[in-house]
C-alpha positions in Angstrom: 29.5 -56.4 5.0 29.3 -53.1 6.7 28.8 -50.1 4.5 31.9 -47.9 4.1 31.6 -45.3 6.8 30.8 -41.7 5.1 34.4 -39.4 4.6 34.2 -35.5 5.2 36.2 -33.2 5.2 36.5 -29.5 7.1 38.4 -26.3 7.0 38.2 -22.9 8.5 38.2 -19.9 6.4 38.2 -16.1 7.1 40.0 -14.4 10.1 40.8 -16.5 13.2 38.1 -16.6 16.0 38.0 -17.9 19.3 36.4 -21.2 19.3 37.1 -22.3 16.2 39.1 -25.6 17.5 35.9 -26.1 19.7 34.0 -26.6 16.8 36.3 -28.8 14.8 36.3 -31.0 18.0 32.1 -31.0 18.2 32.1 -31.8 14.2 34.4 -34.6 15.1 33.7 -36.1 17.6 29.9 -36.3 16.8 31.0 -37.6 13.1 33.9 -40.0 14.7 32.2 -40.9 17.9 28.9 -41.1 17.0 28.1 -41.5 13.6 30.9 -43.7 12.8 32.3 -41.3 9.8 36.1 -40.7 8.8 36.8 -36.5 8.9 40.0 -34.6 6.9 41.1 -31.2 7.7 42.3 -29.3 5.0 44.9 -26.6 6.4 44.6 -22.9 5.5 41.6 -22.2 4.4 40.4 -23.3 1.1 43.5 -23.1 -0.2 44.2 -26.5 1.9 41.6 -28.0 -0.8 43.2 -26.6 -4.0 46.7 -27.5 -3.0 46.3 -31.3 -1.0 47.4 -30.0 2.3 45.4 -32.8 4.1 44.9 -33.6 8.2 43.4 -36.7 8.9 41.5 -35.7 12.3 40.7 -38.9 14.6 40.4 -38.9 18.3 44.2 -38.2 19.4 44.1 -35.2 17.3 41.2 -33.6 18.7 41.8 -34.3 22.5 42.4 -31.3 24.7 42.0 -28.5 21.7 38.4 -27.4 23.2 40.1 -24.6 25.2 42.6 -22.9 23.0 42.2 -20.8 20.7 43.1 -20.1 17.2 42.4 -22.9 14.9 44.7 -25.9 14.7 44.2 -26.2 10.6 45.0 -22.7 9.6 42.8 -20.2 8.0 43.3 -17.7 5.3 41.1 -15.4 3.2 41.3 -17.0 -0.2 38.5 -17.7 -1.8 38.0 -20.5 -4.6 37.0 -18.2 -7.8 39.5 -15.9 -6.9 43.0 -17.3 -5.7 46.1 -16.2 -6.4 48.5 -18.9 -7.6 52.2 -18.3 -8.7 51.5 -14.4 -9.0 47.9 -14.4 -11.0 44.4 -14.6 -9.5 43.1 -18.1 -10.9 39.3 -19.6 -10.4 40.0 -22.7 -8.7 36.5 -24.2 -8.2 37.1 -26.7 -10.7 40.5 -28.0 -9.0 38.4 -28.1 -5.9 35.3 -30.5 -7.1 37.8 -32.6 -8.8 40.0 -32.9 -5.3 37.1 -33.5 -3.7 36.0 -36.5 -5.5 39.8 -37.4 -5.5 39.5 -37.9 -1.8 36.7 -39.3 -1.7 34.5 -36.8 0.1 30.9 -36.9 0.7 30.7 -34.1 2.5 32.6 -30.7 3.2 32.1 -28.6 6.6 33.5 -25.2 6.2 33.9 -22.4 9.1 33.4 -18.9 8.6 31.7 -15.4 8.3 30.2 -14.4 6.0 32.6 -14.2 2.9 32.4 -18.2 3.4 28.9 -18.4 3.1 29.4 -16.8 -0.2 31.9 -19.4 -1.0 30.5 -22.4 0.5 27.1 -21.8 -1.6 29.3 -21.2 -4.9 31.2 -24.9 -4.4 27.6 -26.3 -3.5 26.3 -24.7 -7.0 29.1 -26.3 -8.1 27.9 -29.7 -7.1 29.6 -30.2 -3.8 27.8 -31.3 -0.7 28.2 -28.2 1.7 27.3 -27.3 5.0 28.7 -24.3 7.4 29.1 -23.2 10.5 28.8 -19.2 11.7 31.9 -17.8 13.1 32.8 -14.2 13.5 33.6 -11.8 16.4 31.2 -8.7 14.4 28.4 -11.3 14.8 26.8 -10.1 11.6 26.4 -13.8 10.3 22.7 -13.5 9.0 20.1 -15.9 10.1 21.5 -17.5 13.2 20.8 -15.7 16.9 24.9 -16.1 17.7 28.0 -16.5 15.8 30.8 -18.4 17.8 33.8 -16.0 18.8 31.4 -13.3 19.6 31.3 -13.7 23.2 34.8 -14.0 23.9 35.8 -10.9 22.3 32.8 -9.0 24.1 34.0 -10.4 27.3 37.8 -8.8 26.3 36.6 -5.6 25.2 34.2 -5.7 27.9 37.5 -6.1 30.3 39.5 -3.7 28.6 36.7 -0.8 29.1 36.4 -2.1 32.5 40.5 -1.4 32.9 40.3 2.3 31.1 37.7 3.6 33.6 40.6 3.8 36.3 42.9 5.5 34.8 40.2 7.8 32.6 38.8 8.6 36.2 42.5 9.1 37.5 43.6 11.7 35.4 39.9 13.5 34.1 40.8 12.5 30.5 38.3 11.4 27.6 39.2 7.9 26.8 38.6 6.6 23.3 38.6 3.1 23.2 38.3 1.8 19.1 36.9 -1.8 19.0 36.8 -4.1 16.2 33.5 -3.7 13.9 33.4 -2.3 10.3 29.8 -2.5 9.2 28.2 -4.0 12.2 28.3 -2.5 16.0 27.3 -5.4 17.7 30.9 -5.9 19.6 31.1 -2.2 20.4 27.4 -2.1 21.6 27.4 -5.3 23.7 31.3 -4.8 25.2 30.0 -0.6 25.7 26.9 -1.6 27.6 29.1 -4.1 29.9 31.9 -1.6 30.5 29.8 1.1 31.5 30.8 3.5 28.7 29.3 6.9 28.1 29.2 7.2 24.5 28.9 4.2 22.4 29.0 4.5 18.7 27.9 2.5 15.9 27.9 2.1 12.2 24.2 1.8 11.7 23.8 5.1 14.1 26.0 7.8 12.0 26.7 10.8 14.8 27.4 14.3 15.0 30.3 14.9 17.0 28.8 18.3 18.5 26.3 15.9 20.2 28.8 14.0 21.8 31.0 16.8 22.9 27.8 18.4 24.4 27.2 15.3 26.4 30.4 15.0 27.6 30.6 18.5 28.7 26.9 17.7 30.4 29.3 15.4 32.7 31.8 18.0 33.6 29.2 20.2 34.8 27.6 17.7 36.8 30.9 17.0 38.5 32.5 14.2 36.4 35.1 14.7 34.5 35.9 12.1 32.7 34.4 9.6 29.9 34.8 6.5 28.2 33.8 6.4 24.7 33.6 3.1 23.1 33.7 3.2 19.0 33.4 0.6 16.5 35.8 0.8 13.7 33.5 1.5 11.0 31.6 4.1 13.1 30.6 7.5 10.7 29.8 11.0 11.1 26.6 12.3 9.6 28.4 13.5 6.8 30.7 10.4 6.3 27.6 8.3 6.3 25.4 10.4 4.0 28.4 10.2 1.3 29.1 6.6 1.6 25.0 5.4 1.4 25.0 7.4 -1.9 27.6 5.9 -3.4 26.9 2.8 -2.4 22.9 3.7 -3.8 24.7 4.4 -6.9 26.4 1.4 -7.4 23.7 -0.5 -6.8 21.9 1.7 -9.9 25.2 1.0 -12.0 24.6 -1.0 -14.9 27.6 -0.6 -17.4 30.3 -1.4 -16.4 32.1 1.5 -16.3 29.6 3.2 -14.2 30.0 -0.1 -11.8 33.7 0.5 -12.1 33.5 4.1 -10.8 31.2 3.3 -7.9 33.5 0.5 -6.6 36.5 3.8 -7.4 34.4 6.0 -5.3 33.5 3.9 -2.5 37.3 2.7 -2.1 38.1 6.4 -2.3 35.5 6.6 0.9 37.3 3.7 2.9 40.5 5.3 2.5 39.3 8.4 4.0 37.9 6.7 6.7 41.4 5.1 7.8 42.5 6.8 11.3 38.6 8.2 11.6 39.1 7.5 15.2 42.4 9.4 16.3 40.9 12.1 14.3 37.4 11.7 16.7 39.8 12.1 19.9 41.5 14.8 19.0 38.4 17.1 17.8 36.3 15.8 21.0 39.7 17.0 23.3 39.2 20.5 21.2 35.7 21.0 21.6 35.6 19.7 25.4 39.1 21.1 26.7 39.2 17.7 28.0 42.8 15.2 27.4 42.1 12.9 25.1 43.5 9.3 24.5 42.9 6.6 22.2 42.9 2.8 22.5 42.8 0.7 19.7 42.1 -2.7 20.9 43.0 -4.6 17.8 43.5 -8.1 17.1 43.6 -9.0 21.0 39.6 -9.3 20.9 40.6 -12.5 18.1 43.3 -14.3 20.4 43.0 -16.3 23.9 40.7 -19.1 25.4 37.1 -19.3 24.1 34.7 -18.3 26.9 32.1 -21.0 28.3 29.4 -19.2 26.1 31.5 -19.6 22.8 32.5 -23.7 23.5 29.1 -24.4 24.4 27.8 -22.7 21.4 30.6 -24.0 18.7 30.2 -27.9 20.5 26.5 -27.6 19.6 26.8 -26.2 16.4 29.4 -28.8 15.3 27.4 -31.4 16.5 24.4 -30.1 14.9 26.7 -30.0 11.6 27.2 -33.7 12.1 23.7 -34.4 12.1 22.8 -32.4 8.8 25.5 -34.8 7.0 24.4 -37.9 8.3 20.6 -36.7 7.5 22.2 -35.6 4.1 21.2 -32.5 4.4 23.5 -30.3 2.2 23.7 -26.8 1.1 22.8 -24.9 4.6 24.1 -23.3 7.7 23.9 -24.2 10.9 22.4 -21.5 12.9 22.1 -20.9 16.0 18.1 -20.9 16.9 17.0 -20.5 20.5 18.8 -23.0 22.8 18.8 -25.4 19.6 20.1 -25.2 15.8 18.3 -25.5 12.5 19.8 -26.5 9.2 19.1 -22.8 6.8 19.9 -22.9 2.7 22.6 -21.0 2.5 20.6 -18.7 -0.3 19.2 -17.2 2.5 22.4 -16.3 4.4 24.9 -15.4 1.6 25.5 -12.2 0.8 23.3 -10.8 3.9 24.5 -9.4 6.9 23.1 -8.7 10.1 23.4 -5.3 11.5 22.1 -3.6 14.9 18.6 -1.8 13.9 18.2 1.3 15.7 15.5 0.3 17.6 17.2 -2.9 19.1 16.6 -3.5 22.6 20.2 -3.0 23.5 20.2 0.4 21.4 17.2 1.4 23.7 19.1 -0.2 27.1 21.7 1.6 26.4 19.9 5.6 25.8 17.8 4.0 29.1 20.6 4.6 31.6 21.8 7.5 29.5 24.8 6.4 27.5 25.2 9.0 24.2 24.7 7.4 21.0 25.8 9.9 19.0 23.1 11.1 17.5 
């Protein structure tokens, strides 16, 4: 008698990516096609888990989903110690293990950034067998060379720069184009490099906006009258940046829990402020250079459309290479992106880690090379 083929199941978590479908078709079809196994979405997130909203996935269901975008289970942000159920925030890990014995699982394959990596390796403490796949546009996953969605939104915000140069050129106006990014600068680096832009700036680079308007003016004078500035979301003056890495040193030094209490108070204070940093940028840059300003906030249209090439060929091998962890019964990792292959890494190592642009990356240096402004 054959042995009863192994069950899993899979869900994606988080904010909505481009090529998330492409990587619930390469987990399933390597499980289904090749390894023989049965596979269950759950819809929405982990919630999916907690309240039986199942998707048995089989061939019919995952034809023709490798190009579109979004994911076809749902997503949300919930997490499984934390979720609110009829009005009150309840710890549903237990409800969780239980439904996944209940169904039989032997393994589960969650889809994220990195507040599922934190998640995944609390269910896996929890006795579940886990393994995860890196998705995120910020591409801040730690521990894996790419995170799928990355590419595609580069190649929107790359095209949207592209577009602003005509009519920034047109009418000798600064240009402020606001791309997604709030503690990593990897979009707004990558997608600024591409697009030609003249300032690019950063969250790990904190600027002083006199150095920006000086380099700006250093255009007009040479006969150009226009630039493009591209800056992530979570981008900082000096000053901003100074107050925000204390607090955050001091919460780190909290060890009562009031003192823990008012560090999270002060840094939420912090994030407030920050709210509409970047229409504030544009209109002191258009005082300082007696240049028109305008901003562009790019928004959630870096998330949406068809995956590039780059992002289905990366979330097909990654799901694939997911598919081989659970057949080796290899539990409780990530699979990361490694050179033009993937290794299997404990998700101890990943969770709770995030990978930022250091200062002296070789796209920091391309980019002061052929004199775009940093900021600082």
């Amino acid at each position: 008698m054959p042995p009863k083929p192994k069950r899993i199941g899979i869900l994606t978590a988080g904010g909505d990516s481009p090529g998330l479908n492409a990587a619930i078709r390469g987990v399933g079809k390597a499980a289904i096609g090749f390894y023989n196994m049965e596979i269950i979405g759950f819809r929405d997130g982990f919630r999916g888990l907690v309240e039986d909203r199942r998707l048995k996935l089989d061939k019919s269901t995952l034809a023709g989903i490798l190009t579109v975008g979004g994911t076809i289970l749902g997503t949300s942000r919930d997490k499984p110690h934390r979720m609110m159920i009829d009005g009150r925030m309840h710890n549903m890990t237990e409800t969780i293990v239980k439904n996944y014995k209940r169904f039989g699982l032997d393994a589960l394959v969650c889809l994220g950034g990195g507040g599922t990596q934190k998640n995944a390796l609390r269910l896996h403490q929890a006795g579940l067998n886990v393994v995860t796949l890196p998705k995120t546009i910020d591409n801040d996953v730690s521990m894996t060379d790419a995170t799928f969605g990355f590419a595609t939104a580069m190649d929107i915000a790359t095209e949207m720069i592209d577009r602003l140069h005509s009519t920034a050129h047109s009418h000798h106006r600064i240009i402020v184009a606001e791309v997604m990014g709030h503690r990593a600068g990897w979009l707004t680096l990558g997608a600024g490099i591409a697009g030609g832009a003249d300032v690019i700036l950063i969250p790990e680079i904190p600027y002083d906006i006199n150095k920006i308007a000086d380099a700006i003016r250093r255009r007009s004078k040479n006969g150009t009258n226009f630039s493009i500035v591209a800056v992530a979301e979570g981008a900082m003056a000096k000053e901003e940046a100074r107050a925000y890495a204390a607090a955050e040193a001091r919460k780190e030094r909290a060890k009562s829990q009031k003192e823990k209490y008012a560090a999270k108070v002060e840094l939420a204070t912090l994030e407030s402020r920050h709210v509409g940093n970047t229409t504030r940028l544009a209109k002191h840059l258009e005082e300082l250079t007696h240049l028109e300003s305008r901003l562009t906030i790019l928004g959630y249209v870096q998330r949406g459309g068809t995956p590039s090439a780059a992002d289905r060929l990366l979330a097909t091998r990654l799901g694939c290479g997911a598919a081989d962890a659970i057949e080796k019964g290899i539990f409780g990792v990530m699979i990361a992106a490694k050179g033009d292959g993937t290794e299997a890494v404990p998700l101890e190592k990943v969770a709770g880690k995030r990978k930022i642009v250091p200062v002296d990356h070789s796209w920091v240096q391309t980019a002061r090379r052929v004199g775009t402004c940093m900021g600082d």
